[in-house]
N, C-alpha and C positions, 0 to 999 in steps of 0.2 A: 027600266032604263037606268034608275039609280043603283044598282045592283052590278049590271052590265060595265058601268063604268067602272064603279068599283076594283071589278075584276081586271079590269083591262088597267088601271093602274097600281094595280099589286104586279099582274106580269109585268111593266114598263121598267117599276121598281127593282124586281125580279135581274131584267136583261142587265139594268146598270150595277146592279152591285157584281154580278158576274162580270161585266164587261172592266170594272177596274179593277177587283181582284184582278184578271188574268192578267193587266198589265204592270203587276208590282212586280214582276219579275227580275230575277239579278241579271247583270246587264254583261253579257261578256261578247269577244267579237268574235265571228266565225272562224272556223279551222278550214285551211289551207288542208285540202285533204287530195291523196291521192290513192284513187284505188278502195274510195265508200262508196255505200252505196243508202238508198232510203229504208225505211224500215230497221228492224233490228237485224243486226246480220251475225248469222248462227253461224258456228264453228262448221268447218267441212270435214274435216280428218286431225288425227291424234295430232300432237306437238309433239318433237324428239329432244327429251330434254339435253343439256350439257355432257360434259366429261363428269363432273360433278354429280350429275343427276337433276340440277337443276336448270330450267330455264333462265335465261339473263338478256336483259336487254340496254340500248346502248341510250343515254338522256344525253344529247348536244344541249348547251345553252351558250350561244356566242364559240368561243374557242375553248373552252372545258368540256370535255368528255366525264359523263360519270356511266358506271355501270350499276342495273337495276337486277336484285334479287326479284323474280316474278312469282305470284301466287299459282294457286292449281285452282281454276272457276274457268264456268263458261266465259264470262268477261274476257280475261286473259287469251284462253284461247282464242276470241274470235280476233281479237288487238293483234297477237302474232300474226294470225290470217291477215288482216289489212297490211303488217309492217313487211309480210313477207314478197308482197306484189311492188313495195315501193316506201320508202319512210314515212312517219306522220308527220307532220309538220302544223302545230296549232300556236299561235297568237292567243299568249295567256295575260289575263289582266291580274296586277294587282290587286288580294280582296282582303281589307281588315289587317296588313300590317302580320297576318302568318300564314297565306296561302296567294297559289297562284291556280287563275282559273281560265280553262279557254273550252270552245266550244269541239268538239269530235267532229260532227258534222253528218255523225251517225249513232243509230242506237248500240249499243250493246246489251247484250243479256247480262240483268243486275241480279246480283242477292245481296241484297243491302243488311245491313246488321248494325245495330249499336256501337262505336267503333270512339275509341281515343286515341288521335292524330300523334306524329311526332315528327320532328324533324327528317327528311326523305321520304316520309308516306308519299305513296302515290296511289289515287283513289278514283274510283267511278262516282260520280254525283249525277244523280238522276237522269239516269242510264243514257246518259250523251255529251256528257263535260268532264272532263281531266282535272283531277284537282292536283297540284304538287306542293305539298310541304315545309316550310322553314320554320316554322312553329306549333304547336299544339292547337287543337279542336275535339270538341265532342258532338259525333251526327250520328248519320244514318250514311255508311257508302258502302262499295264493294272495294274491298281491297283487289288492288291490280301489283302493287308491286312497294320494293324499299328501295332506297340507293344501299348502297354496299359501303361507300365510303366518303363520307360527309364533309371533309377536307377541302375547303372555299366556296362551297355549296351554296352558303346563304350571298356571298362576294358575286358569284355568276349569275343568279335570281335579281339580287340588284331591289332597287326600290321603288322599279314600274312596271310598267309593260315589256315582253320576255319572246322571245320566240324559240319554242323548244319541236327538235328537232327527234323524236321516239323511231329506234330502229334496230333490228334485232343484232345479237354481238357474232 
């Protein structure tokens, strides 16, 4: 009997430290999304890139337009697949004074890599939140994309909460 409980309060022990790790989570508010879906959602067909050769995509924040150099990753392609049915549209929080975080509202396909942030990075963070850039960091993301031209950048980010506007050019 004294054994039995034993065990049964090692599993209790067990659930609770589980149960609050999982809710130290960073806190950001969902994404206004149009055209996600659940699960990770995988690329359906090739992207055509630019005149250029490159893919570019269009960052609204408020009434500043900036245009995004986009990487070559699954991630990317599946993001053009969402932006191509309708824009994204995510409520990104202030985090830390150099990044802005909101939630996707879906997975994407990540290949995360050791990565040193900079001003305009735009990054996958655990494969379903947008992270955007006005100052440096060192993680783990997928790169999705840069702005191309930095020029009142950190003036339209602003110093709270953001609503950014992702849709192809």
């Amino acid at each position: 009997m004294k054994r039995l409980k034993k065990h049964i309060f090692v599993w209790v022990m067990l659930a609770v430290v589980a149960a609050v790790s999982a809710c130290g989570g960073q806190n950001t508010q969902p994404a206004e999304i149009t055209g996600g879906t659940e699960g990770v959602l995988e690329p359906e067909h090739d992207r055509e890139p630019g005149e250029d050769g490159a893919m570019k995509m269009n960052v609204q924040i408020g009434n500043s337009t900036f245009t995004a150099m986009l990487e070559d990753n699954p991630a990317v392609d599946s993001l053009v697949q969402m932006m191509e049915d309708a824009p994204v549209v995510i409520e990104m929080s202030d985090y830390s004074g150099f990044e802005k975080v909101g939630s996707l509202g879906t997975n994407l396909p990540a290949s995360n890599s050791q990565t040193t942030t900079q001003s305009g990075d735009i990054v996958l963070y655990n494969g379903n939140q947008i992270v955007i850039f006005y100052g440096s960091n060192s993680w783990s993301y997928t790169r999705l994309g840069k702005i191309d031209d930095l020029s009142g950048w950190e003036e339209a980010l602003g110093s709270g909460d953001v609503t950014v506007t992702f849709s192809m050019e």
